[in-house]
C-alpha positions in Angstrom: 155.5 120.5 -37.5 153.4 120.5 -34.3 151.0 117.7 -36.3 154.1 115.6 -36.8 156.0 115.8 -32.8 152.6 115.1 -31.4 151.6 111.9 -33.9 155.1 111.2 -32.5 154.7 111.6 -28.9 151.5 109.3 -29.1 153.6 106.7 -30.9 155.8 106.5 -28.4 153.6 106.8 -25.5 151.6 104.2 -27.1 154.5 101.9 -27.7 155.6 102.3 -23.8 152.0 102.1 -22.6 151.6 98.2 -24.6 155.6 97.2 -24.1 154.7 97.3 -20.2 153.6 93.8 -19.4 151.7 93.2 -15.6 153.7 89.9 -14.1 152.7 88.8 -10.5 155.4 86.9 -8.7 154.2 84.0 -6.4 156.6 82.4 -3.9 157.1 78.8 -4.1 158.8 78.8 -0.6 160.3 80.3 2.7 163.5 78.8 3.9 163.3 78.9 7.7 167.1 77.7 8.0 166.3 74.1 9.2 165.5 73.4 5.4 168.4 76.1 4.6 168.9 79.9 4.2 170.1 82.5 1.5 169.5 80.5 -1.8 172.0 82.5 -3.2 172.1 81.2 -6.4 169.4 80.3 -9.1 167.9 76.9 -9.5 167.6 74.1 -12.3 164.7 72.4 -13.6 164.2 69.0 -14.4 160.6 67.6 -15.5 158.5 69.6 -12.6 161.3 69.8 -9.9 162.9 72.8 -9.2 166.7 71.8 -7.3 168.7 74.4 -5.7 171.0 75.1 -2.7 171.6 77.4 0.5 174.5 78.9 1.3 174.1 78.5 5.1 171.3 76.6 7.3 170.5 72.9 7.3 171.2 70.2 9.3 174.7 71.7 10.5 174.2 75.4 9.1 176.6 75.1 6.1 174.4 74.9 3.7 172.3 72.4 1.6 170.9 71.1 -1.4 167.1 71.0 -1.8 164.3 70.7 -4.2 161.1 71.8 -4.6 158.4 71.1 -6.9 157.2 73.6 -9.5 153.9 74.1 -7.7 155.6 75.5 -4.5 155.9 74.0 -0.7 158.1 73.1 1.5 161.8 72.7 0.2 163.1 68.9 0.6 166.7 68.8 2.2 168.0 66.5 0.1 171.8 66.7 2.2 173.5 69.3 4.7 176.9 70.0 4.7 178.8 69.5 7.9 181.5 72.0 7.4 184.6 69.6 7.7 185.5 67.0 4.6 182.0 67.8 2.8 183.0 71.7 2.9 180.6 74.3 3.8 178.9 77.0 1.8 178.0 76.1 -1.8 177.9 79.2 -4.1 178.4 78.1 -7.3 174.6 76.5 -8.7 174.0 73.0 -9.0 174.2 71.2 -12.7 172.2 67.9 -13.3 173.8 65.1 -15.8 171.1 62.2 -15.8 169.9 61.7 -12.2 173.2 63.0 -10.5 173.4 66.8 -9.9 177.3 68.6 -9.8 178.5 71.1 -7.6 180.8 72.8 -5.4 181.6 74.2 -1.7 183.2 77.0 -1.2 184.6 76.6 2.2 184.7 74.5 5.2 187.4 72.9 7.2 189.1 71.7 3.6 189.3 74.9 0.6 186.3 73.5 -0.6 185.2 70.9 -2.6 183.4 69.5 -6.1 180.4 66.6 -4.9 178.2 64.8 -7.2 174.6 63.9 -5.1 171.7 61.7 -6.6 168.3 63.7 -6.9 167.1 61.4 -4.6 169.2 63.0 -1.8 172.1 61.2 0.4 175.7 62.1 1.7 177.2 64.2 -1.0 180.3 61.8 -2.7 182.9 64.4 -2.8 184.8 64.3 -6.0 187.4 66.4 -5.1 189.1 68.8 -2.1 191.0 71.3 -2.5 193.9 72.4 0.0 194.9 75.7 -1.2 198.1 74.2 -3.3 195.6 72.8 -6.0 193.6 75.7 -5.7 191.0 76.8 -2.9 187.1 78.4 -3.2 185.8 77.1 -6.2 182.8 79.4 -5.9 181.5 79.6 -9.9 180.1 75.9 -9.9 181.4 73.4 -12.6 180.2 72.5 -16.2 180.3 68.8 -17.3 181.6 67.9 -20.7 181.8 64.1 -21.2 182.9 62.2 -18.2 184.9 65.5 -16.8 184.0 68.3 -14.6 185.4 71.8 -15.3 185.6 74.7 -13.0 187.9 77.2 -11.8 189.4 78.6 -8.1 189.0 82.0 -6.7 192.3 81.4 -4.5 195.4 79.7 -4.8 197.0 77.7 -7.5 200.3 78.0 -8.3 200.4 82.1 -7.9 197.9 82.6 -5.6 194.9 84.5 -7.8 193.2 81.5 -8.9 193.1 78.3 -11.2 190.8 76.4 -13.9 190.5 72.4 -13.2 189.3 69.6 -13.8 188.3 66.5 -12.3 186.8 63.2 -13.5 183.1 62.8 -13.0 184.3 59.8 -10.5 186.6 61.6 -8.4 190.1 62.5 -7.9 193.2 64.9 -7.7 192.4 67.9 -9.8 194.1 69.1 -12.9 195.3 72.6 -12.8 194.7 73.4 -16.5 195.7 77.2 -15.6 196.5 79.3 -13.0 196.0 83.0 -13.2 199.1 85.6 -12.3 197.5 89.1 -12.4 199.1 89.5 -15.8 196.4 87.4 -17.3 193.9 87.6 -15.2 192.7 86.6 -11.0 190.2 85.7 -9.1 187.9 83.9 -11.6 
């Protein structure tokens, strides 16, 4: 019995001792606010760019979108949200379709909003605002399915607790697909 529980014991201490892999993390960058602060969420990858966004700093410190290549450096600021039409704050990730990424602000002077950007960087085209009657902080990002953009609200809608929408991939009033009650569900 005491030959068995220690050929045991070294199995499993052997097993923990090989299962324990040695990683070393490099940083790729430090955000120093101008080029945006608290990258909140994760990043996507396209060929050997990395794009991302902050949710405050940049140009007005509402946050940005940026990318960086896979080697590390300084982040590219490819646009700053100014708070007011262009919303403030993005939370939800950033999606790429083509050479256009996807994405959403959370706040600002309007509810928030849904922009499309080219990787190039510019002036966000905003797709979509929302004013708290078709919904309002549409922090969770979007996903893209054909030519329309899904996503849903934290606040608002028709009770309140939240929404799912969608919007065309050019722009416009969103579609309330469903709005959440507390009996089914809230703050998605």
């Amino acid at each position: 019995m005491r030959r068995q529980l220690l050929a045991a014991m070294f199995l499993v201490a052997t097993a923990a001792s090989t299962a324990v892999a040695q990683y070393t993390l490099t940083n790729l960058a430090y955000f120093n606010g101008t080029d945006g602060a608290q990258p909140e969420r994760g990043v996507i990858l396209s060929g050997s760019t990395l794009y991302g966004t902050t949710y405050e700093g940049g140009a007005y410190g509402n946050g940005d979108v940026f990318s960086l290549p896979t080697t590390g450096g300084t982040p590219t600021v490819l646009t700053s949200f100014n708070g007011t039409n262009q919303g403030s704050s993005p939370q939800g990730g950033l999606i790429l379709s083509g050479s256009t990424l996807y994405g959403t602000t959370g706040s600002g002077s309007v509810y928030g909003t849904v922009f499309s950007l080219p990787t190039t960087g510019d002036t966000p085209t905003i797709l979509t605002s929302f004013d708290s009657t078709n919904g309002s902080r549409p922090e969770a990002g979007v996903i893209l399915s054909g030519g329309t953009l899904y996503g849903t609200t934290v606040f608002s809608g028709a009770n309140g607790v939240g929404e799912v929408f969608s919007v065309p991939v050019t722009g416009g009033t969103p579609t309330v697909l469903a709005s959440f009650d507390t009996s089914n569900g809230a703050n998605p």
